[in-house]
N, C-alpha and C positions, 0 to 999 in steps of 0.2 A: 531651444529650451523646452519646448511644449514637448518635443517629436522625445528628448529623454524624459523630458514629466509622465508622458504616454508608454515609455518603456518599461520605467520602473514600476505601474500600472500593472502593465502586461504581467512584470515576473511575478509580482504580489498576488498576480491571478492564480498563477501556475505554482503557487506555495501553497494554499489554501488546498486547491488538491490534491497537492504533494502529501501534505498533511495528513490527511486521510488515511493516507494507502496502509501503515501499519495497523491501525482500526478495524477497516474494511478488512486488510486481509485477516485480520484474527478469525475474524466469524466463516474463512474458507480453512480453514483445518481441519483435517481428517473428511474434508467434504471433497478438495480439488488439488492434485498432487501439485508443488508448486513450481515446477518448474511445467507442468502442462499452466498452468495461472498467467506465466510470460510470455507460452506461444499463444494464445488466447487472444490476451489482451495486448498484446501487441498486433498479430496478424488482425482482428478485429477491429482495432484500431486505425492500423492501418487502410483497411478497406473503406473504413468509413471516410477517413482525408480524400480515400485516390476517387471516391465517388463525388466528392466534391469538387478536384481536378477535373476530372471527367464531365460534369456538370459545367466546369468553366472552360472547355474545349484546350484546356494547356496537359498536358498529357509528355509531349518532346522533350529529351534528355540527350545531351551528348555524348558518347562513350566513355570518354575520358573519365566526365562526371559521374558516368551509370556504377564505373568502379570507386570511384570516389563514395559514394552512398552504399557500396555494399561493405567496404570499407568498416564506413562509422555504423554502418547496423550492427555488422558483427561485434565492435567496440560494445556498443551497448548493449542490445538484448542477449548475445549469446555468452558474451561475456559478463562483464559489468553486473548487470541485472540476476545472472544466476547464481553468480557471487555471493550476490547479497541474501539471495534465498538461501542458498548453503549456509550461511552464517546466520540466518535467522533458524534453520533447521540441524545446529549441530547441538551435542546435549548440553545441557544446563545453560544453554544459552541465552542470555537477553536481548529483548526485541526492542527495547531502550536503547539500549547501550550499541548495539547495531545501528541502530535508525540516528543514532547524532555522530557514533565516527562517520555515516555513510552522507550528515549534514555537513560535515568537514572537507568536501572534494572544491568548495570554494579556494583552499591552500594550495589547491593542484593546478586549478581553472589557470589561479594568475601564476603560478611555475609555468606551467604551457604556453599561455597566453604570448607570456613573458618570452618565450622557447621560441614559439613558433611566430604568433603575430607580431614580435617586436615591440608589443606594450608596454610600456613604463612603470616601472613599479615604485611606487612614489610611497612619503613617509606615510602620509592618511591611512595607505591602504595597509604597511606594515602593521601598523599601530592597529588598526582596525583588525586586522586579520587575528592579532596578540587576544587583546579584548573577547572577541567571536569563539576564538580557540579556547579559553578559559572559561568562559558562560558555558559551552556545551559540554565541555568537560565536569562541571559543576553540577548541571542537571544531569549527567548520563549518572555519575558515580551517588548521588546523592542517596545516604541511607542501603548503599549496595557492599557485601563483603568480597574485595578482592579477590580473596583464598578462594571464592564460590565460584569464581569468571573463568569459563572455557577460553583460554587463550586465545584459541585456532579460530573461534569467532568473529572475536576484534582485528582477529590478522586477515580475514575474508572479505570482512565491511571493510575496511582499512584499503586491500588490493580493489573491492568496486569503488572505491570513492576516487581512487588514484584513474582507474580506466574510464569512470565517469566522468572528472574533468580532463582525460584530453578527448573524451568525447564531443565533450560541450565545446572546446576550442576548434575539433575541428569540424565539427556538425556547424558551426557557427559561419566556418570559412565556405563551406557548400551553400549556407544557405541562402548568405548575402548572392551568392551568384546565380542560385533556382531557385530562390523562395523558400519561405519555412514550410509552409505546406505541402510541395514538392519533395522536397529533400527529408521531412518525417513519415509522408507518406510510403517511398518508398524504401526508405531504411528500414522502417518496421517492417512492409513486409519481406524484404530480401534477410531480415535479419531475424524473422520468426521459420520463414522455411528455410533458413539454413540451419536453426535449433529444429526444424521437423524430423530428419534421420538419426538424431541422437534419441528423440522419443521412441520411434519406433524401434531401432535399436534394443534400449533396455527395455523394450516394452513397457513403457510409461504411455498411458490413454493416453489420445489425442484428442478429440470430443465428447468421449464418454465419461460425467461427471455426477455430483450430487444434483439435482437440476432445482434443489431446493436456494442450492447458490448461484442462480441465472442472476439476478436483479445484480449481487456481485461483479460477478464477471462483465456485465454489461458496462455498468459503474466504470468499473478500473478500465474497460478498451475505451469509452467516450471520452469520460472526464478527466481520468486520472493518466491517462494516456495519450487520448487524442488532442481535447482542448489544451489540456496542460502543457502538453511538448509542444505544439503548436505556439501558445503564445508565451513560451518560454523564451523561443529562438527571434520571434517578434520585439520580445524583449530587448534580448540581449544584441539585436543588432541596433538598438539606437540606445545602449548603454555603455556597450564592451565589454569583452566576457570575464574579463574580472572584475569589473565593478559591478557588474546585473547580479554574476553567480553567487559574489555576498550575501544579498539577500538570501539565499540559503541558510543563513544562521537563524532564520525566523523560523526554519519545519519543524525542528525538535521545541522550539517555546508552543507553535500551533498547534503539533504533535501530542503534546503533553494538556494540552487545554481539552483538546477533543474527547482525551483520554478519561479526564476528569469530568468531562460534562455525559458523557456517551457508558466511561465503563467504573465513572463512580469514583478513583482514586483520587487519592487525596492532594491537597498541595502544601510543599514541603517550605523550609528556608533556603534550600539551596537550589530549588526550581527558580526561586525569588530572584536571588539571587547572580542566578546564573542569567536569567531573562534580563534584571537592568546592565547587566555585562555586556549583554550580545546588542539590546540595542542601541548600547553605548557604542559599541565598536561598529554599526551599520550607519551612524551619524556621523561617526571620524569619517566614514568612505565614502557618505552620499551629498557632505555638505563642507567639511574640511577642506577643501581643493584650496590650496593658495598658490600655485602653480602658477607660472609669469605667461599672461594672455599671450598665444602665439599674433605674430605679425601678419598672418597670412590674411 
């Protein structure tokens, strides 16, 4: 009971800077191209975990497992992650409306989970999932005109949210067996220099940027990247990745809060609205369990 008290802990941590990131990255526009923003703050990121490895003399990776981790990096940074920049970077795009389908990969988490780990997909979580899905939807669209919505956005966030949870499913299945900080240490960086030849490539800078947005950059490889995936997968291994990755439906309510305290905007009825929806449906999933005690 304690070790999931302590998980759900964990994710709550790694939401709060999730939260962030659309924020933070506002104030890097026209200052840091944003796909240079993911080899960055990932490869940085990463370096900072592997120096902590490195500091705790665990360092040894099996082959097996080496491919396994380049694997799920590519899943997420080079994929997933630049997804989602694309969608925040196509025209008339919303960086709303992106950032809560991209809150929505918890629907994917438990399909995979479901997929690959053999989890249970029980009513709580259904019902729960109905609830989370209707709350985000309610804040993303709130006050927004259809007709205005670049499709091809929703459809980007949409494809990172789908590669992000079988990210998380299977970054999860690595991590229980190297450790979370092993297993994000080097995903990110095998999966920021494997995004390094595509920069050079289109000749997109690699470390040449506005140096006005260092404090940024720093930000998103520590916190928003380092600590956060770190005690994400902390998380979710003493929750299970469908029930931890729920908590996702809290980025776009923190999302929106930071928004309004940070860049001023207002709050709506249907931000209201959609917020008692979402944590109505994270209460079905965190405390609902009527599931018959196993005999074990």
């Amino acid at each position: 009971m304690k070790s999931s008290k302590l998980g759900y802990l964990y994710i709550f941590i790694t939401i709060i800077f999730f939260s962030t990131y659309e924020v933070v990255s506002k104030t890097l526009v026209n200052k840091v191209n944003p796909f240079q923003v993911n080899f960055l703050r990932f490869f940085i990121g990463g370096i900072l975990l592997f120096i902590v490895l490195l500091a705790k003399g665990d360092l040894s990776i099996e082959a097996k497992d080496l491919g396994k981790v380049l694997i799920v990096g590519i899943i997420n940074v080079v994929l997933s992650m630049n997804l989602l920049q694309l969608s925040l970077n196509m025209p008339d795009s919303k960086a709303s409306i992106a950032a809560v389908i991209f809150s929505s990969n918890p629907i994917f988490v438990t399909f995979f989970a479901a997929l690959i780990n053999k989890e249970k997909i029980s009513l709580n979580k259904i019902v729960g999932l109905v609830f989370g899905v209707i709350g985000v939807i309610l804040i993303s669209l709130d006050g927004i005109k259809v007709d205005h919505i670049n499709l091809k956005s929703p459809a980007l966030a949409l494809l990172s949210a789908l590669l992000y949870g079988l990210y998380t499913v299977l970054g999860g299945k690595v991590s229980k067996k190297i450790g979370s900080l092993k297993m994000n240490s080097y995903s990110f960086l095998f999966g920021s220099l494997t995004l390094l030849p595509f920069l050079i490539i289109f000749k997109i800078p690699v470390i040449k940027f506005d140096y006005s947005a260092t404090f940024q950059i720093l930000y998103l490889s520590f916190f928003v990247t380092g600590i956060a995936y770190l005690t994400y997968f902390m998380g979710l291994a003493r929750t299970g990745a469908s029930k931890g990755s729920l908590v996702f439906f809290l980025k776009p309510v923190l999302a929106s809060v930071f928004s309004i305290i940070i860049l001023s905007e207002r709050i709506t009825s249907g931000f209201v609205l959609g917020t008692i929806l979402i944590i109505f449906g994270i209460t079905l999933v965190l405390y609902w369990n009527k599931e018959v005690p196993s005999s074990k």
